[in-house]
C-alpha positions in Angstrom: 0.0 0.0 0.0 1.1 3.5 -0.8 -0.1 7.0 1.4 0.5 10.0 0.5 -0.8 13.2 1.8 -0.1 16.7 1.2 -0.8 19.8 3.1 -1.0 23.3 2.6 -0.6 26.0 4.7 -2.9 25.9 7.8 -5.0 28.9 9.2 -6.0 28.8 12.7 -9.6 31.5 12.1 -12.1 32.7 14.8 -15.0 34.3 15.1 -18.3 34.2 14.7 -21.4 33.7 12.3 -20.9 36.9 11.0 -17.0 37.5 10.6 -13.8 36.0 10.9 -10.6 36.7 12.4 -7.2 35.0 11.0 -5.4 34.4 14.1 -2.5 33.1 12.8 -1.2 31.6 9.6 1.3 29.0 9.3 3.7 27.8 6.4 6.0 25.2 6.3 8.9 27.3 5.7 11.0 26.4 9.3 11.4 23.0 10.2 9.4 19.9 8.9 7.9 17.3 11.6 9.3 13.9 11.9 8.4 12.0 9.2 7.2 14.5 6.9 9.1 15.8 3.9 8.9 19.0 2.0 6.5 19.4 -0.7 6.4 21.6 -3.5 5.0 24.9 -3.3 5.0 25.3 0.5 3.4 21.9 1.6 4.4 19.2 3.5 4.5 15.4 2.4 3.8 12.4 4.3 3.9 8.9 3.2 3.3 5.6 4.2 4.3 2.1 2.7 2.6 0.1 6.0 -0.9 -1.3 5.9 -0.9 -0.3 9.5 -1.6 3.4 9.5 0.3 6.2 10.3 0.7 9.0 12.7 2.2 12.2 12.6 2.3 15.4 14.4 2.6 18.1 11.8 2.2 21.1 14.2 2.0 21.6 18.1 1.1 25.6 18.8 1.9 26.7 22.5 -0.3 29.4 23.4 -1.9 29.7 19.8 -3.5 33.3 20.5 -7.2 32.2 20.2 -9.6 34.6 22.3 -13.0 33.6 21.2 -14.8 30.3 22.0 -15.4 29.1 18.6 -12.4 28.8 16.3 -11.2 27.1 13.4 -8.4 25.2 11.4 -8.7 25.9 7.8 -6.1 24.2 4.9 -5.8 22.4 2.2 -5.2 18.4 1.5 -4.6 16.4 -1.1 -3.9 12.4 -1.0 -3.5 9.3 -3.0 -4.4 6.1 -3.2 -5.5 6.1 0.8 -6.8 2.7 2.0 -9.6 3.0 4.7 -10.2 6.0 6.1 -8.0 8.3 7.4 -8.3 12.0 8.9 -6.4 15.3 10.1 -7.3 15.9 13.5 -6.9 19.2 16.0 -6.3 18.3 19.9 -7.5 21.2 22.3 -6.0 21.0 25.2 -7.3 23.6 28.0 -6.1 24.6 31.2 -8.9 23.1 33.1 -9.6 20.1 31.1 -9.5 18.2 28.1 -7.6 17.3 25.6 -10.6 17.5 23.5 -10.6 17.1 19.4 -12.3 17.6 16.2 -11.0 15.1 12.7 -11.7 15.2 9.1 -14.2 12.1 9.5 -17.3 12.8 7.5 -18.6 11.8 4.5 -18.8 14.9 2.4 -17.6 18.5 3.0 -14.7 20.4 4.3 -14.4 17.8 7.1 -14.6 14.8 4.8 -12.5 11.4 5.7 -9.2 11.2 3.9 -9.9 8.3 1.7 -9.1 7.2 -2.1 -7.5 9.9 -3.9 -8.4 14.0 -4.1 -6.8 16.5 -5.7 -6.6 19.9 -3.9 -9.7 20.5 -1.8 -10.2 22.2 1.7 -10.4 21.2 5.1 -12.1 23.0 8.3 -11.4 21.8 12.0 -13.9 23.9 14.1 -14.2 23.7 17.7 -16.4 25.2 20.2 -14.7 25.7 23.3 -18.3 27.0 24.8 -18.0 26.1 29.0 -14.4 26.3 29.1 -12.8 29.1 31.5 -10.3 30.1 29.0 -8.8 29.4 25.2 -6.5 26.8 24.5 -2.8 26.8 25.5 -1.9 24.4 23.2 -3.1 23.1 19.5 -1.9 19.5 18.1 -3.0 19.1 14.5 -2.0 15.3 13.3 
């Protein structure tokens, strides 16, 4: 079996209904996670020759600078020739609880399962940290 997926750059949004903030936008211009490679045009590449799956941690943000209670990742994937179903996930891990998270695990949309192939097409991670006492302090996107 052969993986491959390639992100974009990633967008970490909030707001509300109405408008939305970019909070911060990240490249892959400094150093690649382990197991990822660079891609052309300012992506990163993972691949995978096991049937078992695969794991990475593309991106952990300490203190990401969200201030409302409902934020967003927003990028871009594309993949090949993906066996099962596979996903990008967000961890949010708060203060005084969690981790909580939100994957790519649907069946259409901007929060579809990574599965088959795709050519470029977007991906949303919204959370809604409604109850908690304060925003994140940390992101994990795998």
């Amino acid at each position: 079996m052969r993986l491959l997926v390639v992100l974009m750059a990633l967008g970490c949004f909030v707001g509300s209904a109405h408008a939305e903030e970019t909070v911060r936008e990240i490249t892959w211009t400094g150093s690649l996670p382990e197991g990822a490679e660079r891609g052309p045009e300012d992506s990163v590449t993972v691949t995978s020759t096991s049937d078992e799956g695969l794991t990475v941690t593309l991106l952990e943000l300490e203190e990401p600078g969200i201030t409302k209670l409902r934020y967003a990742l927003k990028g871009r994937v594309r993949y090949e020739k993906v066996d099962g179903a596979g996903y990008v996930e967000m961890w949010n891990v708060f203060d005084d609880g969690g981790p909580y998270f939100t994957r790519t695990n649907l069946d259409q949309g901007p929060m579809r399962a990574i599965t088959g192939s795709s050519g470029w097409r977007d991906i949303v991670l919204p959370f809604d940290a409604t109850g908690a006492s304060a925003p994140p302090k940390r992101l994990v996107i795998n």
